[in-house]
C-alpha positions in Angstrom: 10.4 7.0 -8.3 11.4 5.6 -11.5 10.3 2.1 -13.0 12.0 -0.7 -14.0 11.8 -1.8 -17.4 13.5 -3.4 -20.2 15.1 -2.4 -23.8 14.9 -5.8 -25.6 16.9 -5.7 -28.6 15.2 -8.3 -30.7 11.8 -10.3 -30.3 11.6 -13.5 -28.4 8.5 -16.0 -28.3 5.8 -15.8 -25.3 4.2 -18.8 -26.1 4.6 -21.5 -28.4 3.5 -25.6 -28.6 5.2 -28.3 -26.1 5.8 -31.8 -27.6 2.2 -32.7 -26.5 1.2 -29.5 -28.6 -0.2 -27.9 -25.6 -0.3 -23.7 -25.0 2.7 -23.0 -23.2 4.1 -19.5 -21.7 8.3 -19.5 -22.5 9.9 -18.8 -19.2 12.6 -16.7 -20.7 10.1 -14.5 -21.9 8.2 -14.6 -18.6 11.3 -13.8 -16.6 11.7 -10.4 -18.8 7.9 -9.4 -18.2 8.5 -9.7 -15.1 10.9 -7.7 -14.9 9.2 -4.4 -15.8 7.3 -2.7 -13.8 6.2 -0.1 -15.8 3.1 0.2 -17.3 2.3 -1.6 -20.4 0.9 -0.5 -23.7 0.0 -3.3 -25.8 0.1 -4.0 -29.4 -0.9 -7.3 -31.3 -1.8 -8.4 -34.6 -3.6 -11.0 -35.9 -4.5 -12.0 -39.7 -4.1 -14.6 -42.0 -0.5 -16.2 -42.7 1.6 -14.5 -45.0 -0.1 -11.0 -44.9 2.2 -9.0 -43.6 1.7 -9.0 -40.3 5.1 -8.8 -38.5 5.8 -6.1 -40.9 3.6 -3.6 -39.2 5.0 -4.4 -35.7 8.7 -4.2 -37.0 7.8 -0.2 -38.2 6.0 0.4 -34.6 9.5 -0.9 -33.1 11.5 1.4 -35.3 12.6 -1.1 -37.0 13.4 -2.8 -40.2 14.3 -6.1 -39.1 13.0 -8.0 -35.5 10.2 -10.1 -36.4 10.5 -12.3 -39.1 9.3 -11.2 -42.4 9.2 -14.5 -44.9 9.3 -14.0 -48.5 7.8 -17.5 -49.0 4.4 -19.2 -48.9 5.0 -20.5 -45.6 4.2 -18.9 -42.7 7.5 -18.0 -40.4 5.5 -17.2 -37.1 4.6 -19.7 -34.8 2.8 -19.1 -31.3 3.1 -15.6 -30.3 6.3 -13.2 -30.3 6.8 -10.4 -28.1 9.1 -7.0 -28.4 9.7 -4.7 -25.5 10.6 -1.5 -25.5 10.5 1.7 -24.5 7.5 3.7 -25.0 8.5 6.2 -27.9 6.0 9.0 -26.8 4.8 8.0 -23.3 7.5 8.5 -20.8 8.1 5.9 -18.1 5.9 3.6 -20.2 6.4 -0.2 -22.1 5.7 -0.8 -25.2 5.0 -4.6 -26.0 4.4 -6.2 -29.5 2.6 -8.7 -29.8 3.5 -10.7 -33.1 1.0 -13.7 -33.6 1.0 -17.0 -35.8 -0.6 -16.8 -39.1 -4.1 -17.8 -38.6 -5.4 -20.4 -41.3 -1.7 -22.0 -42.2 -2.5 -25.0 -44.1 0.1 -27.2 -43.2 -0.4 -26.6 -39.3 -4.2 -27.1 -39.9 -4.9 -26.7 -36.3 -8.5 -24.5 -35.8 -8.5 -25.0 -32.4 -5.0 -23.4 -31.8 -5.9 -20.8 -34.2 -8.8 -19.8 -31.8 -6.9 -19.8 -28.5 -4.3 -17.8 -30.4 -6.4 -15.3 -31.4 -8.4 -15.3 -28.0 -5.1 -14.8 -25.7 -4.1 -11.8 -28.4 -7.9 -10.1 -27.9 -7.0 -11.1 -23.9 -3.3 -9.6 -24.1 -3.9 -6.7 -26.2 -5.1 -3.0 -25.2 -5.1 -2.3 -29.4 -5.8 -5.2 -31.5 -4.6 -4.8 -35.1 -6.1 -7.4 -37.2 -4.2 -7.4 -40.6 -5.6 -8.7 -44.2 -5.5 -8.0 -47.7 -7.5 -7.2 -50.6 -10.6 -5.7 -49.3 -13.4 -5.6 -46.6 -15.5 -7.6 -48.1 -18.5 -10.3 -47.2 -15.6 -13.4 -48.1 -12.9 -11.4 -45.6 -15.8 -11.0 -42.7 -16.4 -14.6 -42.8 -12.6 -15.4 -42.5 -12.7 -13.3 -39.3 -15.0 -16.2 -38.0 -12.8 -16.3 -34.5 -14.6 -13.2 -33.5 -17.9 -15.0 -33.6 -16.4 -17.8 -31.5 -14.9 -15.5 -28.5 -17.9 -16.2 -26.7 -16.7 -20.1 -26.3 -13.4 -19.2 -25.6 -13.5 -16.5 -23.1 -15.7 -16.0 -19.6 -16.1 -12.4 -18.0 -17.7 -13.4 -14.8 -16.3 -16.4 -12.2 -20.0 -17.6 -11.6 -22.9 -18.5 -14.3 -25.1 -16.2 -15.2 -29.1 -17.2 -15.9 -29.7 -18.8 -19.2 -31.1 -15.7 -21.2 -27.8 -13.7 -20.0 -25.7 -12.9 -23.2 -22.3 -12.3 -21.7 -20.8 -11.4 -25.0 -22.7 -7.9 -24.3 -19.7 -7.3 -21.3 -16.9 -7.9 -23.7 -17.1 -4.3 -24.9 -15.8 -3.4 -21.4 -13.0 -5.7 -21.8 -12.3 -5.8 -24.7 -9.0 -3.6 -26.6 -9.5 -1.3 -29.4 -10.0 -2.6 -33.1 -7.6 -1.8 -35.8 -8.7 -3.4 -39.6 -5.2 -2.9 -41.1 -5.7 -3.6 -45.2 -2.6 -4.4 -47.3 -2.5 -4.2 -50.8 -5.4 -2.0 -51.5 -5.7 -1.5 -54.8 -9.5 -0.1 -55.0 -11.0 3.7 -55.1 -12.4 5.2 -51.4 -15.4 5.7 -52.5 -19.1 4.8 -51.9 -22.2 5.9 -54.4 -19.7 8.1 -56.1 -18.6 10.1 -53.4 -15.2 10.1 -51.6 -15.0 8.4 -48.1 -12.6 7.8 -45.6 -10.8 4.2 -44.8 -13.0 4.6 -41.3 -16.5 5.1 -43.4 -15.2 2.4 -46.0 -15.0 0.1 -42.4 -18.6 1.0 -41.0 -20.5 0.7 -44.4 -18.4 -3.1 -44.9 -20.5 -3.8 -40.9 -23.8 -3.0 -42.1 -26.2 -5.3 -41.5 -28.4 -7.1 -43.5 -32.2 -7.1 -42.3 -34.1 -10.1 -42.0 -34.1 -12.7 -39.5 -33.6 -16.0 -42.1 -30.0 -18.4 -41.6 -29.0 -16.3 -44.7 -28.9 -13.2 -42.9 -27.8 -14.4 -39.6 -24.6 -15.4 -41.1 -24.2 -12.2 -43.0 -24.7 -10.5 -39.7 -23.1 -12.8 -36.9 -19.4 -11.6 -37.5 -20.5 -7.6 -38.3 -22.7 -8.3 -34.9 -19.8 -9.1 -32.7 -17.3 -6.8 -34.4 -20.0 -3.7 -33.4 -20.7 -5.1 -30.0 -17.5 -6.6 -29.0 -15.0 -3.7 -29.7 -15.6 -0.4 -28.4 -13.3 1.7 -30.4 -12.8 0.5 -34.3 -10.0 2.3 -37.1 -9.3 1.4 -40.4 -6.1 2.1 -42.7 -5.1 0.9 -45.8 -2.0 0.5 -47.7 -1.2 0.4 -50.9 1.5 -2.5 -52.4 4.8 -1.5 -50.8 7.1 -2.2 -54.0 7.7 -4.2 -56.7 7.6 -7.8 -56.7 11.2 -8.4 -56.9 11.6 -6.2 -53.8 9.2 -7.7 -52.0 11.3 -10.7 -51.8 13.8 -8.8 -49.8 11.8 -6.6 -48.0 13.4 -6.2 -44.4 16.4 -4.6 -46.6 14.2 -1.9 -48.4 14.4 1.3 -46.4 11.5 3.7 -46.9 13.6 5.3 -50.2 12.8 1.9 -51.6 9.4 1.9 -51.1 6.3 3.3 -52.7 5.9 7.3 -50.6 2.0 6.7 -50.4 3.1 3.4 -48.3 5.3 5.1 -46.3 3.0 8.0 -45.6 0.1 5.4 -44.9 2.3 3.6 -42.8 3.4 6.6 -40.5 0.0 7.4 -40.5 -0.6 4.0 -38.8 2.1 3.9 -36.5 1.1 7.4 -35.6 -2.2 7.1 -34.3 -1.3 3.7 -32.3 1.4 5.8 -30.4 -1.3 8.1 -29.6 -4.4 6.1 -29.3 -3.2 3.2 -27.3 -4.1 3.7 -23.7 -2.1 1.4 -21.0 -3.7 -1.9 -20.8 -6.1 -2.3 -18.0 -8.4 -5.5 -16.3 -11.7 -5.4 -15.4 -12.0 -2.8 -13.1 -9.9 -0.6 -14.5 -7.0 -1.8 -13.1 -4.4 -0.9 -15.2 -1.5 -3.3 -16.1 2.9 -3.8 -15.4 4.9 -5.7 -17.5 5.1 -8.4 -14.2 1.3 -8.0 -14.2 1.1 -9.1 -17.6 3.2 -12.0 -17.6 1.0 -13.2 -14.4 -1.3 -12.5 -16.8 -0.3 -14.8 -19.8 0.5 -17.9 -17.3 -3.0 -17.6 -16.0 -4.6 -17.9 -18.8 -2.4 -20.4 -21.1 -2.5 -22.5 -17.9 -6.3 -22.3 -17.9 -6.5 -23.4 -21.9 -4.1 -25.9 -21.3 -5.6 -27.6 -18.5 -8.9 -27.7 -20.6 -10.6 -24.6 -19.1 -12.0 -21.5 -20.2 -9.9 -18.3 -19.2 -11.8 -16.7 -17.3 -11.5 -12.1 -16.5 -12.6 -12.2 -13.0 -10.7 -15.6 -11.7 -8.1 -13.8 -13.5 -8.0 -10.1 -11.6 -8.3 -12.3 -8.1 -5.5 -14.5 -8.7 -3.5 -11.8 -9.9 -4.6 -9.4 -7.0 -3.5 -11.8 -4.3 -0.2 -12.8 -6.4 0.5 -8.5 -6.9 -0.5 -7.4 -3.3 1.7 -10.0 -1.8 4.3 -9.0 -3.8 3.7 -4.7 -2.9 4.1 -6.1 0.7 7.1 -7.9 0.7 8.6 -4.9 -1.9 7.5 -2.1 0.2 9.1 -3.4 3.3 12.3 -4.2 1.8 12.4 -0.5 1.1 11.9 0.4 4.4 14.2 -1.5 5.6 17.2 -1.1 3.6 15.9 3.1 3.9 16.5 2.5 7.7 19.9 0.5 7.6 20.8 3.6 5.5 20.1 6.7 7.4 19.6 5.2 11.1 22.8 5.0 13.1 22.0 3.6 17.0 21.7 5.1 19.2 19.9 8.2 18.2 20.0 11.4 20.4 16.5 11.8 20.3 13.4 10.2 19.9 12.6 12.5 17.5 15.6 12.1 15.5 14.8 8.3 14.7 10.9 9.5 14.2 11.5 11.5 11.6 13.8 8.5 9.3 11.0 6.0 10.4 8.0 9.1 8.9 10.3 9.1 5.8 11.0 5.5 5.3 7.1 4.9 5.9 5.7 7.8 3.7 7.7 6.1 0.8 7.2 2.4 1.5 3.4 3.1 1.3 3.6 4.7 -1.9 5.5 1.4 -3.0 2.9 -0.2 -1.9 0.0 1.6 -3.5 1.7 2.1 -6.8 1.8 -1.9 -6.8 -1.3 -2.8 -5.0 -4.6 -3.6 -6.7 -8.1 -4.9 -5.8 -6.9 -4.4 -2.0 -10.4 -5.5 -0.9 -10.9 -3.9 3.1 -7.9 -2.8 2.9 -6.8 -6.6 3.8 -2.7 -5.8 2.2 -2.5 -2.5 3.1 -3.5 -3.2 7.0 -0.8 -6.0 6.7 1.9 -4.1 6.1 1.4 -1.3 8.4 1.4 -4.3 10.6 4.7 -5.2 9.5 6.1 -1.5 9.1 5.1 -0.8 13.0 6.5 -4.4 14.1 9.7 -3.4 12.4 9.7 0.4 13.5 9.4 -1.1 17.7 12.0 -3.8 16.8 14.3 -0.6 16.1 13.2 1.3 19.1 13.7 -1.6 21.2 17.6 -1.7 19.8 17.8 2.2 20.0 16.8 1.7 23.4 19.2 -1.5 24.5 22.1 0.8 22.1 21.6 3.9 24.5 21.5 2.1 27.9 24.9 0.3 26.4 26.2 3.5 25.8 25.1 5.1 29.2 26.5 2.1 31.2 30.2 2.5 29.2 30.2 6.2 30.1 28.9 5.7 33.6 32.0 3.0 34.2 34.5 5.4 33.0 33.2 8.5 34.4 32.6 7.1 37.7 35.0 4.6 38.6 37.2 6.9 40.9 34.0 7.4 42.7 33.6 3.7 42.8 37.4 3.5 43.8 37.4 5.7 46.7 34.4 3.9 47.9 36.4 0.7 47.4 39.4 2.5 49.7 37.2 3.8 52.6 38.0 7.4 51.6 34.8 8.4 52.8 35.0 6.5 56.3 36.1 9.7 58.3 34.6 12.8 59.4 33.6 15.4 57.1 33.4 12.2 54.3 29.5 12.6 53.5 29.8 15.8 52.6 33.0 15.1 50.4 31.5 12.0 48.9 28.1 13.9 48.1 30.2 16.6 46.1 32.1 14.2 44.4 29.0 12.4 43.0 27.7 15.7 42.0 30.8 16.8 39.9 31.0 13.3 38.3 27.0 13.5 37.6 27.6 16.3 35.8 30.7 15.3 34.0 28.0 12.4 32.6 25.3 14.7 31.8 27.7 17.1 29.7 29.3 13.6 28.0 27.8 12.8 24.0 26.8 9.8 22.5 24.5 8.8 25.5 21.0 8.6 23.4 17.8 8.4 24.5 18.5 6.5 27.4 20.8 8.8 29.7 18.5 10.3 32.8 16.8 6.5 33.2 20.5 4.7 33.4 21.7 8.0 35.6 18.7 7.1 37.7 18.9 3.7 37.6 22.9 3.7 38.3 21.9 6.6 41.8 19.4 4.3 43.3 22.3 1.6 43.7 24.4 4.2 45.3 21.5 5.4 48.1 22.5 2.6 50.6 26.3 3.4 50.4 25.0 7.2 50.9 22.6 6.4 53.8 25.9 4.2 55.3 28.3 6.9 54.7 26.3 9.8 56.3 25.2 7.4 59.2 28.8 7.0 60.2 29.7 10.7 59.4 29.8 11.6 62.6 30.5 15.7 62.4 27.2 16.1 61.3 24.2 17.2 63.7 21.2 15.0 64.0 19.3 18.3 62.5 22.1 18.3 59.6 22.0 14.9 59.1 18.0 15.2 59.1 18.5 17.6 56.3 20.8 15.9 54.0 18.3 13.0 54.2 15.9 15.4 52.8 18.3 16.7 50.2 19.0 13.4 48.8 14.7 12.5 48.9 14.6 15.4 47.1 17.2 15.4 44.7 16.4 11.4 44.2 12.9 12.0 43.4 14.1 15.0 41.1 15.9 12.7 39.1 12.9 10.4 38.9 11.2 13.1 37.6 13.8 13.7 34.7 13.6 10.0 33.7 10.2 9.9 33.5 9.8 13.3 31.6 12.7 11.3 29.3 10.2 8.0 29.0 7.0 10.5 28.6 8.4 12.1 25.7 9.6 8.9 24.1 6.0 7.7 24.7 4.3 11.2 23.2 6.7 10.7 20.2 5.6 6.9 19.2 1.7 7.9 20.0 2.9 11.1 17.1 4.0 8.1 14.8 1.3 6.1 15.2 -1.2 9.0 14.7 1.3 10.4 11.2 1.2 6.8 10.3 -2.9 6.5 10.1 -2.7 9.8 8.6 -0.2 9.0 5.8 -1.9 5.8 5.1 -5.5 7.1 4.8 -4.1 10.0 2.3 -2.6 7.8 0.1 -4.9 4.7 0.6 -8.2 7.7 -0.6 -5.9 9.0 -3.6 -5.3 5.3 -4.3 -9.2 4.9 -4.4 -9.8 7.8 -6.5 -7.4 7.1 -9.2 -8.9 3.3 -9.5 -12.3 5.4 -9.2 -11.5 7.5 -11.9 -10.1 4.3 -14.1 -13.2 2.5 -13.5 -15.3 5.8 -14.6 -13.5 6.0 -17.8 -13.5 2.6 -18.3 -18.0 3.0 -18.4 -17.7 6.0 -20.6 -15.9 4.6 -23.1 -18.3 1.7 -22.8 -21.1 4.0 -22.8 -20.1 5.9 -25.5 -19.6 3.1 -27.9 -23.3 1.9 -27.0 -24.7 5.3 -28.1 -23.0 5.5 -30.8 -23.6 1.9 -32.1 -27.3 2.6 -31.3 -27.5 5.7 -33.4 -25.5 3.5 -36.3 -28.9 1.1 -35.9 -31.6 3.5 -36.0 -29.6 5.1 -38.8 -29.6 1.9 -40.4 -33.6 0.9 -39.8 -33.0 -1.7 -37.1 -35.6 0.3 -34.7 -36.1 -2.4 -32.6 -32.9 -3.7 -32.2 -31.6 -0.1 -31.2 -34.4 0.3 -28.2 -34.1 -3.2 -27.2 -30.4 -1.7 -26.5 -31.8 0.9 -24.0 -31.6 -1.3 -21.2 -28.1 -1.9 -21.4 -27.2 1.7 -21.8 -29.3 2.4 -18.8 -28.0 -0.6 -17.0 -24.1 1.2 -17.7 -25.2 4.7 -16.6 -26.7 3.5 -13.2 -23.3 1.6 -13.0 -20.7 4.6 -13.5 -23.4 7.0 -11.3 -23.2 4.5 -8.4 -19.3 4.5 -9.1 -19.1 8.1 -9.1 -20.9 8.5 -6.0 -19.2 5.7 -3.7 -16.5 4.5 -6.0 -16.9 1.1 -7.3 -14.6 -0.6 -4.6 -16.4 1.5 -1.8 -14.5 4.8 -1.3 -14.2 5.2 2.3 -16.4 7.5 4.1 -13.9 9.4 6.7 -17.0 10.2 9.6 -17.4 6.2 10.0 -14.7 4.2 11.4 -16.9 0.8 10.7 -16.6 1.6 6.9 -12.5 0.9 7.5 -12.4 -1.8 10.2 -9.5 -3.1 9.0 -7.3 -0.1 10.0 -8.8 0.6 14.0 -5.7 -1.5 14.9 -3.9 1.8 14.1 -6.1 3.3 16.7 -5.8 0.6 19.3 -2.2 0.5 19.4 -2.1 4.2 19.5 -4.8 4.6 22.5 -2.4 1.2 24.3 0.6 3.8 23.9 -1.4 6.7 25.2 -2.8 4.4 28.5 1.0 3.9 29.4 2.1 6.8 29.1 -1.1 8.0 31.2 0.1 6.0 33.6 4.0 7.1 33.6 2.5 10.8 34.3 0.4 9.8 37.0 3.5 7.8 38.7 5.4 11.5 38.3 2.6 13.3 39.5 2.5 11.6 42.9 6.1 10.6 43.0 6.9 14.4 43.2 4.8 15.3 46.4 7.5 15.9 49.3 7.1 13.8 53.1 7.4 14.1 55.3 6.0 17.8 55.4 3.9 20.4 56.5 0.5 20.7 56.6 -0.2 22.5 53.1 2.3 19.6 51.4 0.2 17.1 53.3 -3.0 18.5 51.5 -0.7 18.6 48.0 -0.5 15.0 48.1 -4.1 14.3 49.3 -5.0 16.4 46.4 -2.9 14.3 43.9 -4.5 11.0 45.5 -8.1 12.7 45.0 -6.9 12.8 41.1 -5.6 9.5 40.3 -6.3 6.1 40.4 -4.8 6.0 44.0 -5.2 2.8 45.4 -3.3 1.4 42.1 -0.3 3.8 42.4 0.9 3.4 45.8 2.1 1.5 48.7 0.9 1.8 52.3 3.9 1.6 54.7 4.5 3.3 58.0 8.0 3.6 59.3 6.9 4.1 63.0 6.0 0.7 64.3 3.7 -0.2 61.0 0.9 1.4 62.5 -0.2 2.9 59.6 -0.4 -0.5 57.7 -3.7 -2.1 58.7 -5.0 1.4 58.3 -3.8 1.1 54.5 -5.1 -1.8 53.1 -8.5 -0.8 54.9 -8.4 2.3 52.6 -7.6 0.5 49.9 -10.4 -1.3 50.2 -12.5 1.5 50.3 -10.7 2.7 47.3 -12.1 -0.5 45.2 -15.4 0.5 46.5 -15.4 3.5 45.0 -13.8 6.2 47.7 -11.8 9.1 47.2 -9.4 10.4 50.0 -9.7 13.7 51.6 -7.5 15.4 54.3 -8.1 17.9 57.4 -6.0 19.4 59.6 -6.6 20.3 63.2 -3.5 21.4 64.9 -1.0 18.4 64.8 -3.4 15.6 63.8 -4.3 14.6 60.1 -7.7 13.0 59.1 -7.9 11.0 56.3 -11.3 10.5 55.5 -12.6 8.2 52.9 -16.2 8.8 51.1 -18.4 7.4 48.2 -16.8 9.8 45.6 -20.6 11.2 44.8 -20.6 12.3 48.1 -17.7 14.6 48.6 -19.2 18.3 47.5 -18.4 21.9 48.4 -15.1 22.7 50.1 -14.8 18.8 51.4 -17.1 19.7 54.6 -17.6 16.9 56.9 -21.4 15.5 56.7 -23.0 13.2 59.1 -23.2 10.2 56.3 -19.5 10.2 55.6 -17.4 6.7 56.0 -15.6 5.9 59.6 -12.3 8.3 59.4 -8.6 7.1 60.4 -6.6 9.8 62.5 -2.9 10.3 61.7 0.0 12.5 63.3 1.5 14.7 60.4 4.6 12.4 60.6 2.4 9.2 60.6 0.7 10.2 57.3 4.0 12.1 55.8 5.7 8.7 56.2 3.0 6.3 55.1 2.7 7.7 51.7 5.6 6.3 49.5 5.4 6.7 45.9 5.8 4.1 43.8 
């Protein structure tokens, strides 16, 4: 499914000074982050006012004009400008520039707002471009003091460390990529006489100095936390664009105008941040929306603003509660408005509304985990399969109510000239049983050949016959052409053909119930796929996230043994070793606890899946046992007498049915002694010796072989075959 994003067509400020001259995000600009919800590649630059700066973003937005370019000594930026649009090589992807005030403007004169600005850019930022010119040199590494002073103005961890914990050595995890963009070079690449690269020309300028005097320490501090802050670090650098005079009207030069080594050093720029730039992620891994970065910005702006430090992992929990929240509520808006759209009540089948719902579902939980992050036990996840199912039996319920409204109509037209002879004692003569039980069979079949009924039609037939068995029973009473034998038979007719119907609207319920037990095992099933891919992508993220890490530390440790600095290189073995142990234990378990698929108490958050499934499979137990039994026929012969006692010996008797005897109630003491016995633990079992019945109740351990009688079974109860046919009435 495709992303939402937005094609801004010029810059507007993220965050700029209130009255007070406090940090404040702009709301317009907020309201458009929010609006994306692509992923975000960003982009921001930093440097000293009037360098350049918004110069370089203008060419990354394919543009000549957007941010302000100044042609004076004052600086035109103030706060921090953002440009969104779309990604010009990564499909389905945002790009956001970020365009920041001039650092060092001497009629602001503001250090500390320098600082944050430069701290929320390094915070904002998956490439960090920091622009100057001249050269690299010892004067332009001190300038770039605010990287020695991240350590005051950014926390990684929620919780204080011990006192010889550097945390700066985490901000290499954190931290975006490093781009030393240098205007106006005017010197040779070269070092001892020998041509180098602008990269080279960046790692000779960090060198450090040895020693361990003040001298030094300043020399090294910013070269120090350049190498161990950034992971990745580039360097280009441009020659003067044009002339002097053009440079005063420089957002109307196209590239004829300019100098062609510019241009190509400038493509050259523009083209590795298109490919270099990977989408910004949090710590974690998680990787970053436009809405997610907005969230983002108001966190921390709101933390510098109320005096705090902004702070990585307050930031990835607020965010994760605010994002997850927000996946629920999206994901079931979608299945809703995919059900209004496709679901029209009543359905014909279960089935039929089962396989909308699997749809609907299958989609609302990708919605969900494309949004979700930091879903700790599942906590989001298990809260909208809550709300998914709640909303799925709210719809069954109506498809249910729909169909028995349906039913009903076609029942009152289909049978009210049935209902109208009845009315006009048509049926009140001889011969009128017979007439009146055709005529309810031709207009039973009329209703089983009508459409439109749903799911609902042999229940509401059933329901509909039952109120019509004591106008039956009345009208073959006083049907006097019929036989006491014939009128013994139709009674047995109508039993049967009663019961059959029971049967067909409880094989109707059954299958309904079978179906929802289906969608509540597909659900589970859908939802552990998608909830383990969502684990191994954040797996994978967080595995890439220590190799990049990791690589950076070997590589800066080779630079210091290189460079002499023995010591300091092995004293970095530890942390190397401590990143290693970290991405194996990631690999093997995944670093939010991938979840193992033989143990259900490593997901205990999803067995309510399971319970509600297993509730749906005890009632519809229960609906087959009620057929089972209902369909034995009495009163009956010998071998159906044994049928039923079989049934009993099956099923939860004493539960399922009611003890009544139609001759004199002799049967009913006898009943509720059985079941008694049947709490305690007894089976039935029957014999037959010529007329008479035994029903003989034993401890169900007892009862072996062909059910032979044994000296220690329990006191017996003695029945006629019409006693005992007549005494068990299904329920």
């Amino acid at each position: 499914m495709s992303r939402l994003t937005v094609s801004m067509p010029e810059p507007v400020c993220l965050i700029d000074n209130d009255a007070h001259g406090n940090l404040r995000v702009v709301p317009e600009a907020l309201d458009i982050l929010r609006r994306i919800d692509q992923l975000v590649v960003v982009v921001g630059v930093v440097g000293l006012y009037r360098t350049g700066k918004s110069y370089l973003m203008n060419k990354l937005a394919g543009a000549n004009k957007g941010f302000a370019l100044g042609a004076t000594i004052q600086s035109k930026t103030k706060g921090i400008w953002m440009w969104a649009l779309p990604h010009p090589t990564k499909a389905d992807h945002t790009l956001v520039l970020l365009d920041t005030e001039g650092l060092g403007d001497v009629e602001k004169g503001d250090e500390k707002n320098d600082n944050w600005i430069f701290s929320l850019a390094v915070l904002l930022s998956c490439t960090l471009v920091y622009n100057s010119k001249g050269t690299i040199d010892n004067d332009a590494l001190q300038r770039l003091h605010y990287v020695t002073e991240l350590t005051e103005h950014i926390k990684v961890k929620s919780t204080a460390g011990s006192e010889d914990e550097d945390e700066s050595s985490e901000f290499m995890r954190f931290f975006p990529s490093f781009v030393w963009a240098v205007r106006d070079f005017t010197l040779m690449l070269e070092l001892d006489g020998k041509p180098v690269s602008s990269d080279e020309y960046l790692e000779n300028a960090l060198k450090l100095k040895p020693g361990h005097g003040k001298q030094a320490m300043a020399y090294n501090m910013p070269r120090n936390c350049l190498r161990n802050y950034f992971p990745t670090r580039k360097c280009f650098v441009f020659d003067c664009p044009a002339s002097a005079e053009k440079m005063k009207v420089l957002d109307d030069l196209t590239d004829g105008d300019l100098e062609p080594s510019f241009v190509r050093q400038t493509n050259a720029f523009c083209d590795y941040v298109f490919k270099n730039t990977e989408v910004k992620t949090m710590k974690g891994g998680y990787r970053v929306t436009g809405k997610m970065l907005g969230n983002l910005a108001k966190m921390y702006v709101d933390a510098i603003s109320s005096g705090q430090i902004p702070c990585l992992d307050n930031a990835v929990q607020a965010l994760a509660q605010i994002e997850n929240n927000n996946a629920v509520a999206k994901a079931l808006a979608s299945y809703k408005e995919f059900m209004a759209g496709f679901v029209s009540l009543p359905t014909e089948t279960q089935d039929e509304l089962s396989d909308i719902h699997g749809q609907a579902e299958k989609d609302a939980v990708k919605i969900f985990m494309e949004s979700c992050f930091k879903d700790e036990d599942q906590k989001f996840q298990l809260e909208l399969m809550k709300q998914l199912e709640a909303e799925y039996t709210a719809i069954c319920e109506k498809n249910v109510a729909e169909s028995k409204k349906a039913c009903q109509a076609i029942i009152r037209r289909i049978f009210k000239p049935l209902e109208e002879r009845i009315e006009s004692g048509c049926y009140a003569e001889a011969g009128g049983y017979l007439k009146y039980s055709e005529n309810l069979k031709t207009f039973v079949s009329q209703y089983k050949a009508a459409e439109g009924k749903g799911i609902k039609g042999e229940e509401t037939l059933n329901e509909y016959l039952a109120t019509k068995e004591s106008i039956g029973q009345a009208i073959l009473a006083a049907d006097k052409s019929l036989s006491e034998a014939q009128r013994r038979e139709e009674v047995n007719k109508a039993r049967m053909e009663a019961l059959e119907q029971e049967r067909k609207a409880s094989e109707e319920q059954r299958k309904i119930m079978e179906q929802r037990i289906l969608d509540q095992e597909r659900s589970y099933k859908e939802n552990m796929e998608q909830m383990l891919r969502k684990m191994e992508e954040d797996r994978k993220n967080a595995d890439a996230e220590y190799q990049r890490v990791l690589n950076a530390k070997l590589e800066e440790q080779a630079a210091l043994f290189k460079e002499g600095f023995d010591k300091k290189a092995r004293l970095m073995q530890d942390e190397i070793d401590s990143l290693n142990a970290q991405k194996t234990e990631n690999q093997n378990t995944g670093s939010r606890g991938v979840w193992n698929p033989n143990s259900m108490t490593e997901l205990n958050t999803l067995t309510w899946v399971r319970s509600s499934c297993n509730e749906l499979k005890h009632q519809q137990g229960e609906h087959q046992q009620r057929q089972q039994i209902a369909v034995a026929p009495f009163p009956g012969s010998v071998a159906e007498v044994a049928f039923a006692a079989e049934h009993l010996s099956r099923h939860n008797w004493a539960q399922q049915l009611q003890w009544r005897d139609r001759q004199e109630m002799q049967g009913r003491e006898r009943g509720e002694d059985m079941q008694q016995r049947a709490q305690a633990g007894f089976k039935p079992r029957v014999y037959a010796e010529r007329d008479t019945f035994t029903l003989c109740l034993r401890p169900s351990q007892a009862i072996i072989g062909s059910g032979q009688r044994q000296e220690s079974a329990q006191p017996c109860h003695e029945y006629t075959g019409a006693e005992l046919g007549c005494s068990l009435i299904a329920l």
